[in-house]
C-alpha positions in Angstrom: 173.8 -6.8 152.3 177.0 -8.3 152.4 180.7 -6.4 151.9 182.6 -7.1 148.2 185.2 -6.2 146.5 184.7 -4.5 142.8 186.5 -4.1 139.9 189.1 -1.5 139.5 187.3 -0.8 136.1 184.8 2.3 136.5 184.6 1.9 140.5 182.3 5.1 140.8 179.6 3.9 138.1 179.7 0.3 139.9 179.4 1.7 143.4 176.5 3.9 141.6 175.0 0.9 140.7 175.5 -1.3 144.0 173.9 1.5 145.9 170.7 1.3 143.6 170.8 -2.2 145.0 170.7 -1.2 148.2 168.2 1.6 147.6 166.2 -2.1 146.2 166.5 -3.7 149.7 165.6 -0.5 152.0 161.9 -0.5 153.1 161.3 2.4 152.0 157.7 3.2 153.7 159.5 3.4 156.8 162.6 5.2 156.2 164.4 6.5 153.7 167.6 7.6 154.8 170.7 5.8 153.5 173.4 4.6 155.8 176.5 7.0 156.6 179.2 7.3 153.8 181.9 5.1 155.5 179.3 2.3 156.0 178.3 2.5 152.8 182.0 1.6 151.5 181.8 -1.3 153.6 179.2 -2.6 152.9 180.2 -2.0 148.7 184.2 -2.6 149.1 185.5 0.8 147.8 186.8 4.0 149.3 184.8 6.6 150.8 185.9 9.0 147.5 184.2 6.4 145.3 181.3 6.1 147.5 180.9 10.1 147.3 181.3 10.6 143.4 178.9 8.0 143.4 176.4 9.7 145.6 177.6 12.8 143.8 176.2 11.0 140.2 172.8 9.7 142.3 172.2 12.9 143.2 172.9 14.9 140.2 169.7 12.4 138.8 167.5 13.6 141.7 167.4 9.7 143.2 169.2 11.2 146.6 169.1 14.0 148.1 171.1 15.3 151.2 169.9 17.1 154.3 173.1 19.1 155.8 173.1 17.5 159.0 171.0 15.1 158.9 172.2 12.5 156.0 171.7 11.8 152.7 168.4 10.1 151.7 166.5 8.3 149.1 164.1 10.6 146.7 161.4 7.9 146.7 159.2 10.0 144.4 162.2 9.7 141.3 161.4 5.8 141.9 158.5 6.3 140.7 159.5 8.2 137.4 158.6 6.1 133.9 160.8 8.0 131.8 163.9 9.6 133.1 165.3 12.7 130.9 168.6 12.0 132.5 170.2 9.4 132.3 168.9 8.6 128.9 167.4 5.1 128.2 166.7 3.2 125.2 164.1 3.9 123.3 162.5 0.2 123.5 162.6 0.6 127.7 161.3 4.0 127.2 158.2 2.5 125.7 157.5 -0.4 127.4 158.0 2.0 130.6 155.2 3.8 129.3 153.0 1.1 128.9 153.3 0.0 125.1 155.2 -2.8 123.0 158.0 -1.8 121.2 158.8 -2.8 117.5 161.5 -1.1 115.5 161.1 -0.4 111.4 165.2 -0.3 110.0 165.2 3.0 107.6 168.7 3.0 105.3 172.0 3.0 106.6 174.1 4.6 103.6 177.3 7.1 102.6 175.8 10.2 101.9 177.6 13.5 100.6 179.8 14.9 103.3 177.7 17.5 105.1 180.7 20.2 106.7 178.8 21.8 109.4 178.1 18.1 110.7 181.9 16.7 109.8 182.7 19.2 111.7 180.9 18.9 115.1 182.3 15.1 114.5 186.0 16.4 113.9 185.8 14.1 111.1 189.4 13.9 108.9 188.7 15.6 105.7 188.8 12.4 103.7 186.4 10.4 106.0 183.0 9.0 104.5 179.7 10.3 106.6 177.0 7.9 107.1 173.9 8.5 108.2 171.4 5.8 109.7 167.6 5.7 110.8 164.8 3.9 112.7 161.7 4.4 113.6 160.2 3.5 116.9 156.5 2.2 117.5 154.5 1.8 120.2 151.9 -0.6 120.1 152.0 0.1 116.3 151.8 3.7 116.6 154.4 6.2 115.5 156.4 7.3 118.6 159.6 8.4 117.6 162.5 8.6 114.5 166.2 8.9 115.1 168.2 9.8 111.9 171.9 8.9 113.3 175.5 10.7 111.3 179.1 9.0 111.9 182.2 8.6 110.6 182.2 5.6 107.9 185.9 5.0 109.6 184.0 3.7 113.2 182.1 0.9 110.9 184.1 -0.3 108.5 183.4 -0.6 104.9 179.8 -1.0 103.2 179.8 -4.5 103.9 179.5 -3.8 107.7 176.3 -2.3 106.9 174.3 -5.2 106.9 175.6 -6.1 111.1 173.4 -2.8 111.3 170.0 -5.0 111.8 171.6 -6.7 114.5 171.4 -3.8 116.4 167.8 -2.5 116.1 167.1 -1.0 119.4 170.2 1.0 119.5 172.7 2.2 117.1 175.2 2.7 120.0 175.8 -1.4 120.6 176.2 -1.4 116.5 178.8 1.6 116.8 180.5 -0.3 119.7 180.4 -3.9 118.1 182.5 -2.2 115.3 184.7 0.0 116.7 184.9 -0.5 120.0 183.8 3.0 121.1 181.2 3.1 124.0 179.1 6.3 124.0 179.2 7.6 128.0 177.8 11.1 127.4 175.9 13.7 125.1 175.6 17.6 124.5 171.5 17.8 123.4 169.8 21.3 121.7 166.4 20.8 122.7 163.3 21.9 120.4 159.7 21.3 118.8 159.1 21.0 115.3 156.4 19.5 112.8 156.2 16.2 111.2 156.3 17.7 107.9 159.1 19.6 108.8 161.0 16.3 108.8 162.5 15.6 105.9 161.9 12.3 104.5 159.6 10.8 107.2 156.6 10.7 105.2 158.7 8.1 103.5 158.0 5.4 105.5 154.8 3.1 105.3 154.4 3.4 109.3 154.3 7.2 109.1 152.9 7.8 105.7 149.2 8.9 106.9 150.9 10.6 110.2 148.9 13.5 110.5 150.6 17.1 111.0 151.9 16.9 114.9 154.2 18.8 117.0 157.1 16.7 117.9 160.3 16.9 120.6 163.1 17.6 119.0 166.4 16.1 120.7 169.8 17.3 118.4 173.1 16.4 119.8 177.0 15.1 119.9 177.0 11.8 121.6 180.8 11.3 123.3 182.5 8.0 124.0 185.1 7.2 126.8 188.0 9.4 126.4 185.3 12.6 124.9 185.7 12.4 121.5 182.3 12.7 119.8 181.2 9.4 117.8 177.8 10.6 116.5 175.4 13.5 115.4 172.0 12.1 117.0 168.7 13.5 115.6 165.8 12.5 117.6 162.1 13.3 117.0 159.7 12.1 119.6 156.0 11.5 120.0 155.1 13.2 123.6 151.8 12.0 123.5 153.3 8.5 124.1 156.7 9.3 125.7 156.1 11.3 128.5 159.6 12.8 130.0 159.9 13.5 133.4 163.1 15.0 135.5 163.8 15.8 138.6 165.2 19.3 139.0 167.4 20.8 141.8 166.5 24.6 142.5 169.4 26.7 142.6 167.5 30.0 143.7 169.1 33.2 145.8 166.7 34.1 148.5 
């Protein structure tokens, strides 16, 4: 792999990246171990603080792991992971990952009354319009998962913005972003079960009107942009049955 130069712009999510590259040229049957920090930023162009946040990040996601004394080397069983719980991936990727073909129904997209405890988590002004959003995901026609989205009206523009919002179907983030400019980088998730019919207004739908009763993951959370200011409330219910999450967890254990 040759040495280059990157951008100044977000060096240690580039270098994150190039190194995934690498990870794609190693053969991994025969060994796994990753080359020596300081070669690394040679062979990437950045300094060896970049090249260790980076490997910081890659192993925070279970892809590396280090051996004191030995090196740092590739988790070949995460490479093998469908469905990553972190970092989070699109819904659409998530289900062809699993196997199926994607298709997205558009729900409404509409100013609703303001809802406080929400305004709040969004530290929305007190004269800002909320809007809420929602999709539903299918897999290979079957129900797999409905996202019911808040924001500020202020990030979109007026009413008339609303109708960039099919644009966007696979993610409500590049619509945010087209609009505003804000680019989501992080998120604070509750994580729960609840019931289909617990879901208030699903039954709505034509794809989900003869869903039977099922438990569902339930995903709540603040989704943060660049400089950690939240952007949206993100409501997520997923089908398990089809979207199968898997993590990789480091044990943090006194012995």
């Amino acid at each position: 792999m040759s040495s280059h130069k990157l951008n100044a712009f977000s060096l240690s999510d580039q270098a994150r990246f190039e190194i995934q590259k690498y990870i794609g040229t190693m053969d991994l049957q025969k060994d796994n171990k990753l080359p020596r920090e300081e070669r690394l930023a040679e062979i990437i162009g950045v300094s060896r603080i970049t090249i260790r946040q980076a490997l910081n990040d890659l192993a925070a996601e279970g892809l590396i792991f280090r051996r004191q004394g030995r090196g740092t080397f590739v988790n070949v069983d995460s490479l093998n992971i469908k469905v990553h719980f972190n970092p989070c991936m699109e819904f659409s990727q998530m289900i062809k990952n699993s196997g199926y073909e994607p298709s997205v129904k558009l729900g409404d997209i509409k100013k609703i009354p303001r809802d406080e405890a929400v305004c709040s988590l969004l530290h929305m002004g007190k004269d800002e319009e909320l809007v809420v959003s929602e999709k539903i995901f299918l897999a290979d026609g079957q129900f797999c998962a409905f996202c019911r989205d808040y924001f500020s009206a202020a990030q979109v523009g007026d009413e008339a913005s609303f109708q960039e919002f099919s644009r966007y179907e696979d993610s409500v983030f590049k619509y945010i972003y087209h609009q505003s400019g804000k680019k989501c980088e992080w998120d604070k998730v509750e994580i729960d079960t609840i019931m289909s019919s617990e879901i208030e207004g699903l039954p709505g739908y034509e794809e989900t009107r003869e869903l039977p009763d099922m438990p569902l993951l339930y995903l709540k959370g603040v989704n943060y942009d660049t400089s950690d200011s939240p952007i949206m409330y993100a409501n997520e219910y997923i089908n398990t049955s089809i979207i199968k999450y898997n993590i990789i967890r480091a044990k943090n254990m006194t012995y």
